[in-house]
KOLRO-579255 format. One record per residue (C-alpha): x, z negated, y negated; residue number from 1. Coordinates in nm, 4 decimals, decimal comma. Each point is the difference from the previous one (the first is absolute). Example, Ala and Ser with C-alpha at 12.3 -4.5 7.8 and 13.67 -1.06 7.14 Angstrom:
KOLRO-579255
rec X:1,2300; Z:-0,7800; Y:0,4500; num:1
rec X:0,1370; Z:0,0660; Y:-0,3440; num:2
This chain:
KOLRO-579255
rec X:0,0000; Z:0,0000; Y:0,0000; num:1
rec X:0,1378; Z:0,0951; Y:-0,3567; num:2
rec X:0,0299; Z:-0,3156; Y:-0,2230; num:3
rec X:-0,0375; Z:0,0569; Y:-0,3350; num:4
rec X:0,0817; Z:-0,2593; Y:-0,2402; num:5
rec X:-0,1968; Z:-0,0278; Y:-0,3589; num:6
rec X:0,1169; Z:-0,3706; Y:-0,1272; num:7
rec X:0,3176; Z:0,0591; Y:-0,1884; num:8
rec X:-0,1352; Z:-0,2913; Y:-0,2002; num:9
rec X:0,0017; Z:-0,2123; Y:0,2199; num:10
rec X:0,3764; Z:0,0815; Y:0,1038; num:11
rec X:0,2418; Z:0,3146; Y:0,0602; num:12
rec X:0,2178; Z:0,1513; Y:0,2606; num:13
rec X:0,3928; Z:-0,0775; Y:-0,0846; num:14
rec X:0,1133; Z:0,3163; Y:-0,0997; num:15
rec X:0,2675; Z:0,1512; Y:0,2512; num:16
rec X:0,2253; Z:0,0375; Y:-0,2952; num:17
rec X:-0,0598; Z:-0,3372; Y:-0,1163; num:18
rec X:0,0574; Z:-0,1089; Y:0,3770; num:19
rec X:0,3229; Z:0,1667; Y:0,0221; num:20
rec X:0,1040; Z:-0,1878; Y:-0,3127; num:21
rec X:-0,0285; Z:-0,3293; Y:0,0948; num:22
rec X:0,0822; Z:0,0022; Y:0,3576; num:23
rec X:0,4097; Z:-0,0265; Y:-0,0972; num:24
rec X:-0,0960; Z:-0,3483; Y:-0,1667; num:25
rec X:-0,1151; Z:-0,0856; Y:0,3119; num:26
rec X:0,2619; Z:0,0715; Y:0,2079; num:27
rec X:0,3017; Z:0,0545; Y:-0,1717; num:28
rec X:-0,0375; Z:-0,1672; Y:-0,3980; num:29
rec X:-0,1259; Z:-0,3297; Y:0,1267; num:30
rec X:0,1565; Z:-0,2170; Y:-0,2772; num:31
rec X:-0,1081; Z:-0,2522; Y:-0,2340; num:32
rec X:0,0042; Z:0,1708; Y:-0,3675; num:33
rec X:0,0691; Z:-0,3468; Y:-0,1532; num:34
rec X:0,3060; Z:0,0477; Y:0,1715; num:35
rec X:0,3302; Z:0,0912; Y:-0,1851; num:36
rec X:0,2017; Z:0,1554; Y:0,3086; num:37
rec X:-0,0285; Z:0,2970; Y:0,1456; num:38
rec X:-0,2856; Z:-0,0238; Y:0,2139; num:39
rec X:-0,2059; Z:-0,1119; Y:-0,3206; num:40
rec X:0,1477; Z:0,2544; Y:-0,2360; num:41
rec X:-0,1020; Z:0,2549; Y:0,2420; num:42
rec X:-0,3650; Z:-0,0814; Y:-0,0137; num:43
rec X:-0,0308; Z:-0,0973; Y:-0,3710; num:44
rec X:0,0275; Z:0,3897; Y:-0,1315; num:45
rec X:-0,2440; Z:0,0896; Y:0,2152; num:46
rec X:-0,2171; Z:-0,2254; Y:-0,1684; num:47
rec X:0,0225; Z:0,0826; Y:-0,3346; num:48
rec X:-0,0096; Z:0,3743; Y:0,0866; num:49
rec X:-0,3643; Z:-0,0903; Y:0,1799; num:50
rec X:-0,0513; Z:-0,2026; Y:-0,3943; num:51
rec X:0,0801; Z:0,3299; Y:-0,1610; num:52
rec X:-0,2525; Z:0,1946; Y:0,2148; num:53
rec X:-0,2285; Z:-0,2391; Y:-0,0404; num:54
rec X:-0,0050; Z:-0,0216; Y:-0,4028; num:55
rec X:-0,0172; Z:0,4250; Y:0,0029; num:56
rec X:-0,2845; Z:-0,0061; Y:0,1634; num:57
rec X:-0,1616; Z:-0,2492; Y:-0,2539; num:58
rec X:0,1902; Z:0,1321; Y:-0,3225; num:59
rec X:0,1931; Z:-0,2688; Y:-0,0536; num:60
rec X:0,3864; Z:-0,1833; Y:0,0038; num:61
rec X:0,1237; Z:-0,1206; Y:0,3502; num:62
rec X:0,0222; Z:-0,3504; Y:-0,1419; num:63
rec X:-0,3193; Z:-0,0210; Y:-0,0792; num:64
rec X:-0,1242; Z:0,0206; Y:0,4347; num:65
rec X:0,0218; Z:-0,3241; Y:0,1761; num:66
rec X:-0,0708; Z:0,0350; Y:0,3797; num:67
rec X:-0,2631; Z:-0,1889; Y:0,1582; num:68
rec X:-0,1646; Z:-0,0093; Y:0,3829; num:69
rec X:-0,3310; Z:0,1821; Y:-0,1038; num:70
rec X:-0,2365; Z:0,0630; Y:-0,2663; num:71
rec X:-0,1826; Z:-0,3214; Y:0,0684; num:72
rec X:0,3236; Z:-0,2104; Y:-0,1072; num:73
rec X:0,0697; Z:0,2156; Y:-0,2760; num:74
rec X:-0,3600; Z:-0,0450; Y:-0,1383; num:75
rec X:0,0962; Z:-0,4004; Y:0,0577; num:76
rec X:0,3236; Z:0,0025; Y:-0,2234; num:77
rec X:-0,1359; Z:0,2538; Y:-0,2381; num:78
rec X:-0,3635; Z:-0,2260; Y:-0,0770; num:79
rec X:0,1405; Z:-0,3859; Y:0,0923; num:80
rec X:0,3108; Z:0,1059; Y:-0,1398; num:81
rec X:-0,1331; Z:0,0789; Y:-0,3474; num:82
rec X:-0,2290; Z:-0,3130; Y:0,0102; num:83
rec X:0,2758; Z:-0,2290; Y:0,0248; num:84
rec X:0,2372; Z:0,1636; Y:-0,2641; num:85
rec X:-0,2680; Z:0,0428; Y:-0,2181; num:86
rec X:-0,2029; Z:-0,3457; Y:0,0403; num:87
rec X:0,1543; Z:-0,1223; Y:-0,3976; num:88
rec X:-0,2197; Z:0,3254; Y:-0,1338; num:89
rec X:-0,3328; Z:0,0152; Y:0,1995; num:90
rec X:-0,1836; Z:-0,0359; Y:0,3090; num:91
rec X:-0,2453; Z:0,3249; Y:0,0127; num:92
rec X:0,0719; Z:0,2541; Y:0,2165; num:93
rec X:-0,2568; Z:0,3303; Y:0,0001; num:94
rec X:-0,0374; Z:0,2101; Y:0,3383; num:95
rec X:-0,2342; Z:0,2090; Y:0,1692; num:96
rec X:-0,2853; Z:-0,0717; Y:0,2779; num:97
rec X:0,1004; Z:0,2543; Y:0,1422; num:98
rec X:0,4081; Z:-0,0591; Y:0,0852; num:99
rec X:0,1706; Z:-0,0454; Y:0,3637; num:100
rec X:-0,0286; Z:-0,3488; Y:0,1503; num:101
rec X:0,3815; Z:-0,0481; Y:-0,1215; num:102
rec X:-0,1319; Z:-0,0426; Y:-0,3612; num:103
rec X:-0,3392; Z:-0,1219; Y:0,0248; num:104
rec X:0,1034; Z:-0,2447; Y:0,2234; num:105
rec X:0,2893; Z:-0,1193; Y:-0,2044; num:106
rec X:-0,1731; Z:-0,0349; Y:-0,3107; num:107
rec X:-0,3073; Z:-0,2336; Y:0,1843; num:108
rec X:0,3224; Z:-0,2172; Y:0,0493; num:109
rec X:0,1094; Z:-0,0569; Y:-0,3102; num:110
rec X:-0,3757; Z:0,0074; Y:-0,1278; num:111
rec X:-0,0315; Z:-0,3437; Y:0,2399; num:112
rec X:0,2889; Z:-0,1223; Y:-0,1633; num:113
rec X:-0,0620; Z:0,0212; Y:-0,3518; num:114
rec X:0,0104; Z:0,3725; Y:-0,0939; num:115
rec X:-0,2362; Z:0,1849; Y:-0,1824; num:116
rec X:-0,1253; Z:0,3499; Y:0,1870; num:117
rec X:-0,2273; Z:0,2439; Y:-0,1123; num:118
rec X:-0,0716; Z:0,2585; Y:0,2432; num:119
rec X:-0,1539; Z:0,3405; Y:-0,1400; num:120
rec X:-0,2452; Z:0,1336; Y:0,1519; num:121
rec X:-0,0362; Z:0,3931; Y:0,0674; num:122
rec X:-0,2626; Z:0,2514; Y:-0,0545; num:123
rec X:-0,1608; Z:0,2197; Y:0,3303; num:124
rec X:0,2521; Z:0,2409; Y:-0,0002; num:125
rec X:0,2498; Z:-0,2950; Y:0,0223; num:126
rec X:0,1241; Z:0,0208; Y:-0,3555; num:127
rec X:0,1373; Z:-0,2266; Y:-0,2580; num:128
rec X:-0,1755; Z:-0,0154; Y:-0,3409; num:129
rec X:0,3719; Z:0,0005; Y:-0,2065; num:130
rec X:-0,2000; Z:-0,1654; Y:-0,2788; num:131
rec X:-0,1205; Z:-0,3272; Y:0,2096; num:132
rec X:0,3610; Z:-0,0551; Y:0,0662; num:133
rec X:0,1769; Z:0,0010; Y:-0,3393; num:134
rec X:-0,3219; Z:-0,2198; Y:-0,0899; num:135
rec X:0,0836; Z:-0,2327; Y:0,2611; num:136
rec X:0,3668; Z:-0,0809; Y:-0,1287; num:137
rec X:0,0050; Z:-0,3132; Y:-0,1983; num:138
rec X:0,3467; Z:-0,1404; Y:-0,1225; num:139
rec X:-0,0188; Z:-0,2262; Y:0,3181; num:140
rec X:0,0670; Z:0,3218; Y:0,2274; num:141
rec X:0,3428; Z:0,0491; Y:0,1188; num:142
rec X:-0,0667; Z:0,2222; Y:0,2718; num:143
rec X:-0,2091; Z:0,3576; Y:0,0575; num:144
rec X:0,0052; Z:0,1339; Y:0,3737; num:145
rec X:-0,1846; Z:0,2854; Y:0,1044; num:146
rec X:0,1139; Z:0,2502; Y:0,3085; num:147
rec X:0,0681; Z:0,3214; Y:-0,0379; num:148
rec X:-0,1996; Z:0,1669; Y:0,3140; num:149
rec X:-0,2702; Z:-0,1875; Y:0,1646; num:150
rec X:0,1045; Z:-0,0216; Y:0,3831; num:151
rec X:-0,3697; Z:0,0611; Y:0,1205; num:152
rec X:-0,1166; Z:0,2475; Y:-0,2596; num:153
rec X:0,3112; Z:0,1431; Y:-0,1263; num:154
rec X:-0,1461; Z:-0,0623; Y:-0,4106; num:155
rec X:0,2868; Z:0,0612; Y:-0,2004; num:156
rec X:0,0072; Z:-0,2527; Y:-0,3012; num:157
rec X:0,0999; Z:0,1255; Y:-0,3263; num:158
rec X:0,3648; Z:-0,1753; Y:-0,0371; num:159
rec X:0,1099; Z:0,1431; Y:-0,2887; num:160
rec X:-0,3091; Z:-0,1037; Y:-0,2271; num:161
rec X:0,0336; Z:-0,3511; Y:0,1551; num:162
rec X:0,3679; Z:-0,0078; Y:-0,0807; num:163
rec X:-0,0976; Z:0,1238; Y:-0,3610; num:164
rec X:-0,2485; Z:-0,2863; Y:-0,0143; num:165
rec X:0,2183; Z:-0,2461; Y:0,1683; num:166
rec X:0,3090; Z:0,0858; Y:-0,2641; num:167
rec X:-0,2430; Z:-0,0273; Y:-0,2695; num:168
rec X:-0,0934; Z:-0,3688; Y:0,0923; num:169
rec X:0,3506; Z:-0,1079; Y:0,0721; num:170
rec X:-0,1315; Z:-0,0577; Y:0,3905; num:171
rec X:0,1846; Z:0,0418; Y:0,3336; num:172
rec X:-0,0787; Z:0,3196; Y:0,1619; num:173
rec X:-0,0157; Z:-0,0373; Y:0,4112; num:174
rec X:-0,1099; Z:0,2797; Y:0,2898; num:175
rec X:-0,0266; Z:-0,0037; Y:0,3039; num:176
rec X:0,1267; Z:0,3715; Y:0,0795; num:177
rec X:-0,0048; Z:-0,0324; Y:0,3813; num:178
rec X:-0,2487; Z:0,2816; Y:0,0707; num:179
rec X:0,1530; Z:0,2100; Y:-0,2847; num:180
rec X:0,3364; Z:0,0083; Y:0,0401; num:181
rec X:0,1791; Z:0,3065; Y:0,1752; num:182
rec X:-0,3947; Z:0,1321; Y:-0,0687; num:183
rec X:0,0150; Z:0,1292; Y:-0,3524; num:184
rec X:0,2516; Z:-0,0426; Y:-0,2562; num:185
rec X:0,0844; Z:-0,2773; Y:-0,1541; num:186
rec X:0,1896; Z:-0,0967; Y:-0,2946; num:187
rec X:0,0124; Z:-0,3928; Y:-0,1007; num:188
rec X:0,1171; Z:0,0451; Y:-0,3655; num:189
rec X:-0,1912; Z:0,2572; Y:-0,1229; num:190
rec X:-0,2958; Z:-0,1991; Y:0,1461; num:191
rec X:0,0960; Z:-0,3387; Y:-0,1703; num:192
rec X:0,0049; Z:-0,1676; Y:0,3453; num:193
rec X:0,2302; Z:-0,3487; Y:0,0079; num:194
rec X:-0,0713; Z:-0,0716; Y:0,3480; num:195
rec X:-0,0890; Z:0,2404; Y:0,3264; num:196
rec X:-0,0348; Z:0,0005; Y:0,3446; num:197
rec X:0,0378; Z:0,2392; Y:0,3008; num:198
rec X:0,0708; Z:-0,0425; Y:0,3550; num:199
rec X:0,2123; Z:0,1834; Y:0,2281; num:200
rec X:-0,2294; Z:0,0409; Y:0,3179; num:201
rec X:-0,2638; Z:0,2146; Y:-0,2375; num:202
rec X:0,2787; Z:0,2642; Y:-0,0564; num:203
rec X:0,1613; Z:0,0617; Y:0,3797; num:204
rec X:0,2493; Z:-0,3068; Y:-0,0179; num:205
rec X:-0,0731; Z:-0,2925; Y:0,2551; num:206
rec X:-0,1892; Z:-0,3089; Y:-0,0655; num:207
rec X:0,1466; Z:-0,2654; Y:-0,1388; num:208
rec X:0,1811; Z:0,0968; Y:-0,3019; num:209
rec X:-0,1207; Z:0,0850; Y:-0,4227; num:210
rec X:0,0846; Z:-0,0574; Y:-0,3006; num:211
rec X:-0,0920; Z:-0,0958; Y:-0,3897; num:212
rec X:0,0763; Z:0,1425; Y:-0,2530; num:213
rec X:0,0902; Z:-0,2849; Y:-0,2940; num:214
rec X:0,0171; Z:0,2079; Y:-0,3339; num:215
rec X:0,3535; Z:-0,1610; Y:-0,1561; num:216
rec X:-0,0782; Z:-0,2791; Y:-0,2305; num:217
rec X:-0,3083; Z:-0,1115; Y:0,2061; num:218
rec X:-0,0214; Z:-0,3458; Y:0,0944; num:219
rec X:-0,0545; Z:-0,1062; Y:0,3175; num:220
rec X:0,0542; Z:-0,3255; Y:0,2193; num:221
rec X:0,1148; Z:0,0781; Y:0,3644; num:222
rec X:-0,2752; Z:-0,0487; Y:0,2654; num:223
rec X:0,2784; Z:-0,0827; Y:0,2905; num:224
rec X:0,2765; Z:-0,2165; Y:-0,1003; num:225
rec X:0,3593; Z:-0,0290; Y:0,1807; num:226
rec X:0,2928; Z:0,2028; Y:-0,0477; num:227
rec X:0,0729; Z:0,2402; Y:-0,3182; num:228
rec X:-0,0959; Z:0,3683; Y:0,1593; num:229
rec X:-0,1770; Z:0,2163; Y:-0,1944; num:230
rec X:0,2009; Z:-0,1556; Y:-0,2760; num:231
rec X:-0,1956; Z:-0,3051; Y:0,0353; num:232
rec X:-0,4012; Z:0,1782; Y:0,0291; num:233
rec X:-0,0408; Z:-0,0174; Y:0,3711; num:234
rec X:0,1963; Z:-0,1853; Y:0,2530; num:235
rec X:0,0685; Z:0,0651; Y:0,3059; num:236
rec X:0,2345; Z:0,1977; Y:0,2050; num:237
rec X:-0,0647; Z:0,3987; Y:-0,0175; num:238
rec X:-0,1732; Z:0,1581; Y:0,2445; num:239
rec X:0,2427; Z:0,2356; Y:-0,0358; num:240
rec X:-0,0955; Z:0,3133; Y:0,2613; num:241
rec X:-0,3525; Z:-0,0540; Y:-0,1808; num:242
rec X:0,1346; Z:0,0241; Y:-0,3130; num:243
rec X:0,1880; Z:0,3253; Y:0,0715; num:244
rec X:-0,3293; Z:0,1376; Y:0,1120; num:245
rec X:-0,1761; Z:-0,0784; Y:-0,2659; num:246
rec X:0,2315; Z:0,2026; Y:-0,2149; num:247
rec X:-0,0128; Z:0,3039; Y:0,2246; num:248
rec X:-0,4024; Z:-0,0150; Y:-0,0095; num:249
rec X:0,0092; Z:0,0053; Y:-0,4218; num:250
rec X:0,2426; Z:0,2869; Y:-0,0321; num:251
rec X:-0,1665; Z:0,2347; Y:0,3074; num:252
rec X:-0,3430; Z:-0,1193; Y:-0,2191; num:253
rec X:0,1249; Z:0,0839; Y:-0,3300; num:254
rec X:0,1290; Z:0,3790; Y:0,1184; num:255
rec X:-0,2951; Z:0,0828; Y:0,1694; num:256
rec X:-0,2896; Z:-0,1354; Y:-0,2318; num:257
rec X:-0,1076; Z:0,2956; Y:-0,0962; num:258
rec X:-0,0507; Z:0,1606; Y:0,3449; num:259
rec X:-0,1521; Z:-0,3377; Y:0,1408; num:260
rec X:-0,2633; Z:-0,0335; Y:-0,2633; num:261
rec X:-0,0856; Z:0,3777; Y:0,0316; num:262
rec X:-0,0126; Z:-0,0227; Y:0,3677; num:263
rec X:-0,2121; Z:-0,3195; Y:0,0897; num:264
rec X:-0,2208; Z:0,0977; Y:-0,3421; num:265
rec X:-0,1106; Z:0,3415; Y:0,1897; num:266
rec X:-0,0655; Z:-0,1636; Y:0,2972; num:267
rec X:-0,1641; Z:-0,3459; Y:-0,1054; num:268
rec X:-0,2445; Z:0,2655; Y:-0,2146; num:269
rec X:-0,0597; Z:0,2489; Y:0,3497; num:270
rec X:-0,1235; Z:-0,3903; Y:0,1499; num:271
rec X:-0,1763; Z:-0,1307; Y:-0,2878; num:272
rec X:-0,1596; Z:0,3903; Y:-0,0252; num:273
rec X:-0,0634; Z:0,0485; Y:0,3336; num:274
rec X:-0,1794; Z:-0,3341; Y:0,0933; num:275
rec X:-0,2612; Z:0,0056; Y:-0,3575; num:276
rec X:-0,1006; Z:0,3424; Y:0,1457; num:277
rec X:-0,0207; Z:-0,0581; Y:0,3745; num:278
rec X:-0,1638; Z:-0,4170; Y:-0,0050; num:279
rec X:-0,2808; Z:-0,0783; Y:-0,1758; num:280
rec X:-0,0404; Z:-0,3971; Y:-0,1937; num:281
rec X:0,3636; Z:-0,0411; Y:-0,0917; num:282
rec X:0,1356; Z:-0,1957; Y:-0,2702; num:283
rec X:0,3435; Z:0,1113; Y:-0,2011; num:284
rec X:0,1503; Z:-0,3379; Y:-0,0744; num:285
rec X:0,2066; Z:0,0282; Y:-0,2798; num:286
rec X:0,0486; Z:0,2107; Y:-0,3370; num:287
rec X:-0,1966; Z:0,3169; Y:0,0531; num:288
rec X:0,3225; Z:0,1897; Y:-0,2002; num:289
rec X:0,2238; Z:0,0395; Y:0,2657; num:290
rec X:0,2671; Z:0,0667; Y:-0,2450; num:291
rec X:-0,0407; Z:-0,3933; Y:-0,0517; num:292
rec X:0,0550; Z:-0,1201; Y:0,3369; num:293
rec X:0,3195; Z:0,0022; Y:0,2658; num:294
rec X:0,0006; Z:0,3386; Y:0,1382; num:295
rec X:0,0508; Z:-0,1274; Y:0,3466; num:296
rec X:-0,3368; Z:-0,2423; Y:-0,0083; num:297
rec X:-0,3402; Z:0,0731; Y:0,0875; num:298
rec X:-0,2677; Z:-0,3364; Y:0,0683; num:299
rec X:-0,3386; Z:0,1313; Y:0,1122; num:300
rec X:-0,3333; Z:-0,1698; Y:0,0944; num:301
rec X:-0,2023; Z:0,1213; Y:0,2617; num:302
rec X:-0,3336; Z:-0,1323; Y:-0,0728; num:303
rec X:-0,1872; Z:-0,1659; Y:0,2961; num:304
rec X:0,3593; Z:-0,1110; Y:0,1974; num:305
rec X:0,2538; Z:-0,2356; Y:0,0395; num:306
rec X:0,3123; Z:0,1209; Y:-0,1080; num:307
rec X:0,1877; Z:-0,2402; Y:0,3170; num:308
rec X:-0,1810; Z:0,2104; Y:0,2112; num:309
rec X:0,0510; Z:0,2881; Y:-0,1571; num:310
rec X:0,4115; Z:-0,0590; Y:0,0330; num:311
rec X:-0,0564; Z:-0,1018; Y:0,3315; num:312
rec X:-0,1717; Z:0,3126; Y:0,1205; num:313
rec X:0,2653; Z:0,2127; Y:-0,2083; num:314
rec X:0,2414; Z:-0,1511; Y:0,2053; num:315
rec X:-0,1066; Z:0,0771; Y:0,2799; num:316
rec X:0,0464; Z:0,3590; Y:-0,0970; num:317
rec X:0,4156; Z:-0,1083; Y:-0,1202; num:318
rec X:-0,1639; Z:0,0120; Y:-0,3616; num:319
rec X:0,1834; Z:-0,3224; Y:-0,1624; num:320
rec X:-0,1697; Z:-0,0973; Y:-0,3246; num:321
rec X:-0,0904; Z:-0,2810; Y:-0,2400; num:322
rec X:-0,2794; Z:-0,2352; Y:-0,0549; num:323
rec X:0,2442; Z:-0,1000; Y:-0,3576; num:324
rec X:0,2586; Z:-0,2030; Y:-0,0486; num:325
rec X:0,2172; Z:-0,1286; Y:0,2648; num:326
rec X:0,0312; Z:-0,2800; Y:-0,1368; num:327
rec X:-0,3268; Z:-0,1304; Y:0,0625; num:328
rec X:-0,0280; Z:0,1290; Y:0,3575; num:329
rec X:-0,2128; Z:-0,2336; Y:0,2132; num:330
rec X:-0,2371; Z:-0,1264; Y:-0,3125; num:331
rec X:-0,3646; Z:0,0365; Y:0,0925; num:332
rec X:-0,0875; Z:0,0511; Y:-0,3990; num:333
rec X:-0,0374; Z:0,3254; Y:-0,1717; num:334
rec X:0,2549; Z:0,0932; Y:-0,2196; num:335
rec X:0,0539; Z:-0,1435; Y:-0,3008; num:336
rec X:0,0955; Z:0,3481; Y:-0,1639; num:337
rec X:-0,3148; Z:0,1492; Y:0,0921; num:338
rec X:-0,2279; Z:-0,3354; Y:-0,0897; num:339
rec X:0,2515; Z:0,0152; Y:-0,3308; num:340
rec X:-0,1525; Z:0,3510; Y:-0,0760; num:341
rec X:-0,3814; Z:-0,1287; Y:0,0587; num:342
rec X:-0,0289; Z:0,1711; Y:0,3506; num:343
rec X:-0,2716; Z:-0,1368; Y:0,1940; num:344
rec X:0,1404; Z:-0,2015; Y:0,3305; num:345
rec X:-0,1131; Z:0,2132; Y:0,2859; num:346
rec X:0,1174; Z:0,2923; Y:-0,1878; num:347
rec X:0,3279; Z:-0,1600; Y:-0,0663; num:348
rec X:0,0228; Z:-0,1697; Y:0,3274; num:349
rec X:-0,0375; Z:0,4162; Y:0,1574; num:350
rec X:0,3219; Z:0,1280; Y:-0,1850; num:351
rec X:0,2315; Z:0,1476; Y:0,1003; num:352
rec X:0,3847; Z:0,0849; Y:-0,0844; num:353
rec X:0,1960; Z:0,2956; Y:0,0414; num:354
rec X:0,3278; Z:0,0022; Y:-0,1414; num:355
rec X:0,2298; Z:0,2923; Y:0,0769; num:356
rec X:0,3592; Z:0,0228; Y:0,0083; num:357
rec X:0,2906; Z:0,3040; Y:-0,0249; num:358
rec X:-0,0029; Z:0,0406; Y:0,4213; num:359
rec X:-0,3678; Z:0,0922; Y:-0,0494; num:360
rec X:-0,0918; Z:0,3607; Y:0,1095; num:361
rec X:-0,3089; Z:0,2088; Y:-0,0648; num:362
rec X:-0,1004; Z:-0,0290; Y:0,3435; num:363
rec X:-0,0053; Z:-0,3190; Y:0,0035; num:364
rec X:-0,2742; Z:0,0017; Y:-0,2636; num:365
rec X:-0,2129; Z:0,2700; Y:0,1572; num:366
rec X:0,0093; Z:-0,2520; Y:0,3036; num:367
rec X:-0,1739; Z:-0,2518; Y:-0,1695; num:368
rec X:-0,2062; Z:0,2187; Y:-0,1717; num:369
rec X:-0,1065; Z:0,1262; Y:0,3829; num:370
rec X:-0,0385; Z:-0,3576; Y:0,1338; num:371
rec X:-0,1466; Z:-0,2357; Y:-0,2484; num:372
rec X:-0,3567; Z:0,1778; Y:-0,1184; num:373
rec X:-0,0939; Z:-0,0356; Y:0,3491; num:374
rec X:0,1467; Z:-0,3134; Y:0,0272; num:375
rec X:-0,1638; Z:-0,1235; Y:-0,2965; num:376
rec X:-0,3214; Z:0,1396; Y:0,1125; num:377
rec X:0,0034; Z:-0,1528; Y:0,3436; num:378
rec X:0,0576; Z:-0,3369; Y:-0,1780; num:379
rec X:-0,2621; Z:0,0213; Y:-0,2084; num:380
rec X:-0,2812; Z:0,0757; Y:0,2811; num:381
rec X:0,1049; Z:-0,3585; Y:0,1141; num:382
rec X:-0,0434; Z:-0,1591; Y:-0,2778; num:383
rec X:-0,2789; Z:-0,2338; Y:-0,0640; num:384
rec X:0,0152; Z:0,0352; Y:-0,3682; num:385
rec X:0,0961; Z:0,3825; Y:-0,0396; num:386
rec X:-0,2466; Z:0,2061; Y:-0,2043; num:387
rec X:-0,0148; Z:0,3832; Y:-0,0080; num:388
């Protein structure tokens, strides 16, 4: 059976470039970089070549990337971090409903200690009203964060505005890029960004290894404390082989951008297309511009279903897809994206994600688009609560 796998957001394939990279740091290269003989020495370059790769991809200086184990610690540092170094100016912190578990979560920590949160609420087509946030700064807010690609919907936020709004108020800019990153380009300064996330497993490195960006000048306490790597951001012994990885994944990303975004745009349309003309009672789930989502990310309702069962049943075909965010795998709720954008429940609790990726092939679409109408269909005349 021919597996076909549609939840790049979820996680990626390591590259076979980025593979080759990394396997000589874990043979060969096995050294401590904190170390000042040869065995260090011989691992350190490689590091800040992976820093350099890392800060072209994002438009910025190589000093300005600190390494981290995943976007969910780099979310940590950025938001907690900026709390603490911050807590002589203000306590208000302004984020979305809509943002990965990384941030919401975070910031309903330091809300039950003390901190001040508004979250923003977004309209159906899961957009921010740009004019609800400056009004929500007060000279208490220290910190903005907003992502810049929704991992269920793909929305693409408007950065650059933000950045304008948050330079304007003299207020902290965070994102969590994670879904965005290696997807579209990106360019920190010219979007006024001070702090931003991405992770490498999103862009074919392995799990386990990101990075911040910490625009110079920014302060920021240190979430882990111990010895003085990352000149004294993150401790912790590298994770070198990771690292190198990492830096592989951002420069094969950054050459092909253009040809990635092309490519999974054509074929995420052909799916989007093909299913609005071939199943009746579906529900596009996000902005209805595609320009303004992730070109790789389609979430669908099919009216009258369970989306669990849906996935299940693709499955059984080799059709691996998304229910949304990792993340929050194993919750019985409905997504708080979709209840975010006012869907009701059993609509939003019979979505769907697809996210594609650059191994995808145009017959792997037209094999979904061959399987799940009647798939959909045979679902639906079990359904209690189905109507045609």
């Amino acid at each position: 059976m021919k597996q076909i796998y549609l939840d790049h957001n979820a996680t990626t394939p390591i590259h076979p470039a980025v593979l080759e990279a990394m396997l000589p740091f874990l043979r060969d290269h096995f050294g401590n970089p904190s170390s000042i003989h040869w065995a260090g020495r011989a691992v350190a370059g490689a590091i800040e070549q992976a820093r350099e790769q890392v800060a072209s991809l994002l438009g910025c200086r190589a000093a300005e990337i600190v390494f981290t184990s995943c976007g969910s610690e780099g979310d940590n540092l950025a938001i907690k971090g900026t709390v603490d170094a911050l807590r002589g100016q203000g306590n208000h912190i302004i984020t979305t409903e809509v943002e990965h578990p990384a941030v919401l979560e975070t910031c309903r920590y330091l809300q039950e200690r003390g901190c001040r949160v508004t979250f923003l609420p977004v309209d159906r087509r899961g957009a921010l009203d740009l004019e609800q946030l400056e009004s929500a700064i007060t000279d208490q807010t220290i910190l903005i964060s907003v992502m810049w690609g929704n991992n269920e919907t793909g929305n693409l936020f408007p950065l650059a505005e933000i950045g304008a709004i948050a330079a304007r108020h003299k207020v902290c800019l965070h994102s969590d890029a994670v879904q965005a990153a290696g997807k579209l380009p990106i360019d920190v300064r010219a979007a006024g960004i001070d702090l931003l996330v991405l992770s490498g497993h999103k862009i074919g490195a392995p799990k386990g290894v990101g990075a911040v960006y910490i625009k110079n000048g920014t302060r920021l306490s240190p979430l882990l404390h111990g010895g003085h790597q990352e000149r004294n951001r993150r401790a912790g012994t590298h994770n070198v082989a990771s690292i190198v990885a990492l830096g592989k994944a951002c420069e094969l990303a950054a050459a092909g951008l253009a040809t990635y975004r092309q490519q999974v745009r054509r074929l995420r349309d052909r799916l989007e297309d093909g299913i609005l003309a071939t199943i009746p009672q579906v529900h596009l789930n996000g902005h209805p511009d595609r320009d303004l989502r992730l070109a790789n990310t389609l979430n669908i309702s099919f009216a009258g279903i369970e989306g669990e069962s849906l996935l299940l049943n693709l499955d059984l075909h080799g059709i691996a897809a998304s229910s949304g965010s990792a993340c929050s795998s194993g919750s019985l709720d409905a997504s708080h994206v979709l209840r975010a954008m006012g869907l009701d429940p059993s609509l939003a609790r019979s979505s769907v994600r697809f996210s594609l990726g650059a191994e995808t092939a145009e017959e792997d679409i037209d094999h979904v688009l061959e399987v799940l109408p009647a798939t959909v269909q045979r679902l639906r005349e079990m359904s209690p609560v189905y109507k045609t």
